[in-house]
C-alpha positions in Angstrom: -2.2 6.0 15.2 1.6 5.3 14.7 1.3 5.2 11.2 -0.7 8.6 10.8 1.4 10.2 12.7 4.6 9.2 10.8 2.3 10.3 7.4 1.8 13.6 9.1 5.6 14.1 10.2 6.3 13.2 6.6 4.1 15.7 4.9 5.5 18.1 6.9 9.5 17.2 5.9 8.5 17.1 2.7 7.0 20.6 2.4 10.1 22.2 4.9 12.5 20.0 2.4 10.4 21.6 -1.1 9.7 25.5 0.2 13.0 27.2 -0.5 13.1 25.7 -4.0 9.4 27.3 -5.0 10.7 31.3 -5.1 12.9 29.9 -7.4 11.5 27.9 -9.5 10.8 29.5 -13.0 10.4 26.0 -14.4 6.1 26.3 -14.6 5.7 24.0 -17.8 3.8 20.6 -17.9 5.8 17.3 -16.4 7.5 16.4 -18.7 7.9 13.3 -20.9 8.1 10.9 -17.9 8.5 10.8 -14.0 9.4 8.8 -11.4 8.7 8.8 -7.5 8.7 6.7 -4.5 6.7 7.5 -1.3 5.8 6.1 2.0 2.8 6.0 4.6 -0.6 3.5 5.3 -3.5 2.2 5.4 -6.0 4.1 7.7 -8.5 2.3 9.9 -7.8 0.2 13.2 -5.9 -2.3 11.7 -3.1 0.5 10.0 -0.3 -1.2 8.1 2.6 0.5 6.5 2.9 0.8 2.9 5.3 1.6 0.7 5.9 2.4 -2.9 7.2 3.2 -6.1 5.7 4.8 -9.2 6.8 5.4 -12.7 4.6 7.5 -15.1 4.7 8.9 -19.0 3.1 12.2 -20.0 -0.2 11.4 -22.6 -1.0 14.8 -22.8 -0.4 18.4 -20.5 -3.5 16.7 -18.2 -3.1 13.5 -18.8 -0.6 11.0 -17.2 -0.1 7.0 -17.6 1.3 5.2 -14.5 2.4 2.0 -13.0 2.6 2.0 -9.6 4.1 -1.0 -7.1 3.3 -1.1 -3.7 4.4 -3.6 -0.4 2.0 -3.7 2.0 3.2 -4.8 5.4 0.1 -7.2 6.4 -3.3 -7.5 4.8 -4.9 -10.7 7.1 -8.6 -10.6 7.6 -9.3 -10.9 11.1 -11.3 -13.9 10.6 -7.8 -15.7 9.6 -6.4 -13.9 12.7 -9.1 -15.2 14.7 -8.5 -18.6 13.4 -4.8 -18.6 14.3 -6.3 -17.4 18.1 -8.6 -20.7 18.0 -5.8 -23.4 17.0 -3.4 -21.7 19.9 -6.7 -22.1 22.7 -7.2 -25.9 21.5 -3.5 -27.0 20.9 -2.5 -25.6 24.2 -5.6 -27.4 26.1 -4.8 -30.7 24.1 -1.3 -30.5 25.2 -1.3 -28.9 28.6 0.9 -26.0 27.5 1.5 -22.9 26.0 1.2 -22.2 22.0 0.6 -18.8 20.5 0.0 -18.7 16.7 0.3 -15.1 14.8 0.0 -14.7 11.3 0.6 -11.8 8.6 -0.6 -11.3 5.0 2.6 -9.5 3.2 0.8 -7.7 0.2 2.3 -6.5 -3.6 0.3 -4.4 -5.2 0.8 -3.5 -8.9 -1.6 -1.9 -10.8 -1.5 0.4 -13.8 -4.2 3.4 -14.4 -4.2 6.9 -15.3 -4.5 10.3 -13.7 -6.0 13.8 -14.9 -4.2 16.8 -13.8 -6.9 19.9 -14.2 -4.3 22.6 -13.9 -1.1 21.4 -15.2 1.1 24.8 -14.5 2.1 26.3 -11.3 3.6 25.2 -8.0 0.5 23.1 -6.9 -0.9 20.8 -8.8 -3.9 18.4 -7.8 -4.8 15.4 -9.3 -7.6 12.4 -9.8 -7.2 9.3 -11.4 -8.1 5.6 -11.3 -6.0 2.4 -12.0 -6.6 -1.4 -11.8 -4.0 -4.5 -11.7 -3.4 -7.2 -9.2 -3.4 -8.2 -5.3 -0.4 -10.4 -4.5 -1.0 -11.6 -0.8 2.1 -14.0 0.8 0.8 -16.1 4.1 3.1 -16.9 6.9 2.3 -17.8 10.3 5.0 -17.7 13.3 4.6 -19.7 16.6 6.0 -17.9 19.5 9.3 -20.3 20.5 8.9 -22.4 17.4 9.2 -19.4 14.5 8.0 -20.3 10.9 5.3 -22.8 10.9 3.0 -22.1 7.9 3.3 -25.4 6.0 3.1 -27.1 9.1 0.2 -25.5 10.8 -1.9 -25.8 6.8 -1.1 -29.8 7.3 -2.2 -29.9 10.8 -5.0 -27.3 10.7 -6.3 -27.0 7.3 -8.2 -23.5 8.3 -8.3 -20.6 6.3 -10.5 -17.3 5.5 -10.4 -18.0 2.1 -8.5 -15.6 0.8 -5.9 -17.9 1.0 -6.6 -21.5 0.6 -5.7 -23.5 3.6 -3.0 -25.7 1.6 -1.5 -22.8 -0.2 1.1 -19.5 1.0 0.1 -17.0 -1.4 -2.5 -15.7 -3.9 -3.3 -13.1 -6.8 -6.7 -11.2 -6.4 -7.3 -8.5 -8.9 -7.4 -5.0 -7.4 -8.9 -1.6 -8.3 -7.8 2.2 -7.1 -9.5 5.6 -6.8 -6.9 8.3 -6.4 -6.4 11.9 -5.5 -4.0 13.8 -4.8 -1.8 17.2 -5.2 2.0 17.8 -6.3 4.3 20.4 -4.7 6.3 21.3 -7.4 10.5 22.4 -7.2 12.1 22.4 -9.8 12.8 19.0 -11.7 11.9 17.5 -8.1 8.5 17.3 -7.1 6.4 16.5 -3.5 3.6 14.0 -4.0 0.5 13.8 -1.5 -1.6 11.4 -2.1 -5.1 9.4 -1.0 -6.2 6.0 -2.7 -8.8 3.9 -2.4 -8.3 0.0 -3.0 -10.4 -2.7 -3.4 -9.5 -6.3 -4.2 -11.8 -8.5 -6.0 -12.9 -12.3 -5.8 -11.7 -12.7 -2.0 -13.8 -14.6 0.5 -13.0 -11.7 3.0 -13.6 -8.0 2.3 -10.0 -6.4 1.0 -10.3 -2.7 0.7 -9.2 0.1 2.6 -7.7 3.5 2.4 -4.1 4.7 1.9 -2.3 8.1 2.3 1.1 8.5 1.4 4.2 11.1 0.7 6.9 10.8 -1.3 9.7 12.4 -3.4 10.0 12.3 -6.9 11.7 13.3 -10.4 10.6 14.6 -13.8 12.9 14.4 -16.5 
């Protein structure tokens, strides 16, 4: 809820921030030759990360863009992994008669390349669809509550995993795919994006896809 709230409080900057530049803004052509933007926001769903980005794009045509976008996602981890890290903390602490608590997080970099079609490339609003593919970057680290970083320790003791990590390794590259919508808010050379992807990585033992909004700021030049 956190993180669609600070999505919502974002739009709405963005749009108070962008208004007094649209009654002046004669400037109705096509983007021009390139772009560049960077937004924030999240995933949606019960287990809401934050997400940020940055995205750097080349006019193909006056409805046709090329884009590379990289994105952080704060933490990815299946709850199957979670619930893992939950099961080692139960049976350390009964084998030792005291207290261990486990947590984990998958850190996330998402790059992927694609290409969006803007239907009605003139005006102040202007909505957009597109598609890209590229690659999942996932980074394992799990924390012990008075100890601190004990991934390599807990993979030699433990050996558990979901799978989309193996259990001796701290990172791994899944390929990913995107649906996108979304509209630009144009002022000027500057530009408000608004935006809703889809993403879904590929070859994981444990289902990686989930929604994303986010808004950012950007500049065509």
């Amino acid at each position: 809820m956190k993180v669609v709230n600070m999505i919502g409080a974002g739009a709405a900057a963005a749009f108070l921030w962008a208004s007094p530049a649209f009654a002046q803004d004669a400037n109705r052509e096509p983007f021009s030759r390139m772009y560049v933007s960077v937004l924030g926001g999240g995933t949606l769903g019960d287990d809401a990360t934050p997400v940020f980005a940055a995205e750097f794009g080349e006019r193909i045509s006056s409805q046709v863009q090329a884009f590379v976008n990289v994105s952080y996602l704060d933490d990815l981890m299946s709850t199957r992994m979670q619930n893992n890290l939950a099961a080692a903390s139960a049976l350390l602490s009964a084998q030792t008669r005291g207290s261990w608590q486990f947590a984990g997080r998958d850190r996330g970099i998402a790059l992927t390349l694609g290409a969006k079609f803007v239907p009605s490339p003139r005006g102040a609003f202007r909505p957009y669809i597109g598609a890209g593919f590229g690659s999942l970057t996932l980074s394992r680290s799990v924390t012990e509550a008075s100890l601190g970083d004990v991934t390599t320790s807990f993979n030699e003791e433990f050996g558990v995993s979901d799978g989309n990590v193996d259990s001796t390794d701290t990172s791994a590259t899944k390929p990913l795919g995107e649906a996108i919508g979304g509209i630009n808010v144009i002022a000027g050379r500057t530009y408000v994006d608004i935006n809703y992807r889809y993403r879904k990585a590929f070859h994981t033992a444990e289902a990686i896809e989930f929604s994303q909004l986010s808004v950012g700021v950007g500049v065509r030049f």
